[in-house]
C-alpha positions as CSV (number, residue, x, y, z in Angstrom):
1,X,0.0,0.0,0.0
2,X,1.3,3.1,-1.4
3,X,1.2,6.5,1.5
4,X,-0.6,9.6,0.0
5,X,1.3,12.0,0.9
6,X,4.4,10.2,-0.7
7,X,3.0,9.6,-3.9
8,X,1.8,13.4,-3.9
9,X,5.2,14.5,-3.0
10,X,6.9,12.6,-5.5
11,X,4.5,14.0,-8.1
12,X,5.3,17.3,-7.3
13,X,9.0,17.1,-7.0
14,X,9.3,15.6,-10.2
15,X,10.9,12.0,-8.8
16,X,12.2,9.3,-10.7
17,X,9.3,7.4,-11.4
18,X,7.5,6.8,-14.6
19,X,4.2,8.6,-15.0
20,X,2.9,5.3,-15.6
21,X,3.9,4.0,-12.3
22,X,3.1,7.0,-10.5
23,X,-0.7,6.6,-12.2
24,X,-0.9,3.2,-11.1
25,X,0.2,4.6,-7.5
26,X,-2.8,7.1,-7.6
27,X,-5.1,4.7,-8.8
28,X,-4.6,2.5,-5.9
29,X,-4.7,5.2,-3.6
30,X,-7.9,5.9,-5.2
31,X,-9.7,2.2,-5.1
32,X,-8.6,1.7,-1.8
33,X,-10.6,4.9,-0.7
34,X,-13.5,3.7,-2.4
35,X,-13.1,-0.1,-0.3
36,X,-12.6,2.3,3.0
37,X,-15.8,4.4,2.1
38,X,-17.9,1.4,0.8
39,X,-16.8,-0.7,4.3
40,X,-17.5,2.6,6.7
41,X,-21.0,2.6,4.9
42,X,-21.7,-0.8,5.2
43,X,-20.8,-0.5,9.1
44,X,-22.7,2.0,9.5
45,X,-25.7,0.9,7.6
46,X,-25.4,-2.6,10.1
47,X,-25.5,-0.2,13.1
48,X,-28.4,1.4,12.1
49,X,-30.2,-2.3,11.6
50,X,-28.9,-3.2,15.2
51,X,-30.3,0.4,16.3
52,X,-33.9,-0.3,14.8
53,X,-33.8,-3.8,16.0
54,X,-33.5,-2.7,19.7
55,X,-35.8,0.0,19.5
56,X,-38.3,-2.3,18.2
57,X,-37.6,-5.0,21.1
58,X,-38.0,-2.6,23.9
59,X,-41.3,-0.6,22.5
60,X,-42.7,-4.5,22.1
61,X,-41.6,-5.3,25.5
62,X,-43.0,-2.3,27.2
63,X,-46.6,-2.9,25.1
64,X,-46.6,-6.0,26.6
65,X,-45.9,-5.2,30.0
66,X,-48.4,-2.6,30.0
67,X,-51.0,-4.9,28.5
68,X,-50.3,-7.7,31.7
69,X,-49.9,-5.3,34.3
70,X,-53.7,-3.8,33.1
71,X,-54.7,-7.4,33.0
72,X,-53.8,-8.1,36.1
């Protein structure tokens, strides 16, 4: 895995490297954004889920412990 900031500097000061290989650099960089952003979306997404799913429990749980407590 290639660091940003060297691949950026290397650009700029004009380094040794090919412009092919310095492409290749940036498009890695750039795919392994898109995995980082497409993972962080997916967490988050599953944490919303788990969110709903607990909300739901204790709404259900406190309907029904109204409904037995007013039949007892």
């Amino acid at each position: 895995m290639y660091r940003t900031s060297d691949t950026y500097k290397n650009i700029f000061n004009g380094s040794d490297e090919s412009p092919n290989e310095i492409k290749d650099k940036i498009d890695s960089l750039q795919r392994s954004q898109v995995y980082l952003h497409n993972h962080i979306t997916k967490v988050e997404n599953d944490i919303a889920e788990v969110k709903k799913l607990i909300l739901y429990r204790l709404t259900r749980s406190e309907s029904y412990d109204i409904q037995m407590a007013e039949m007892n």
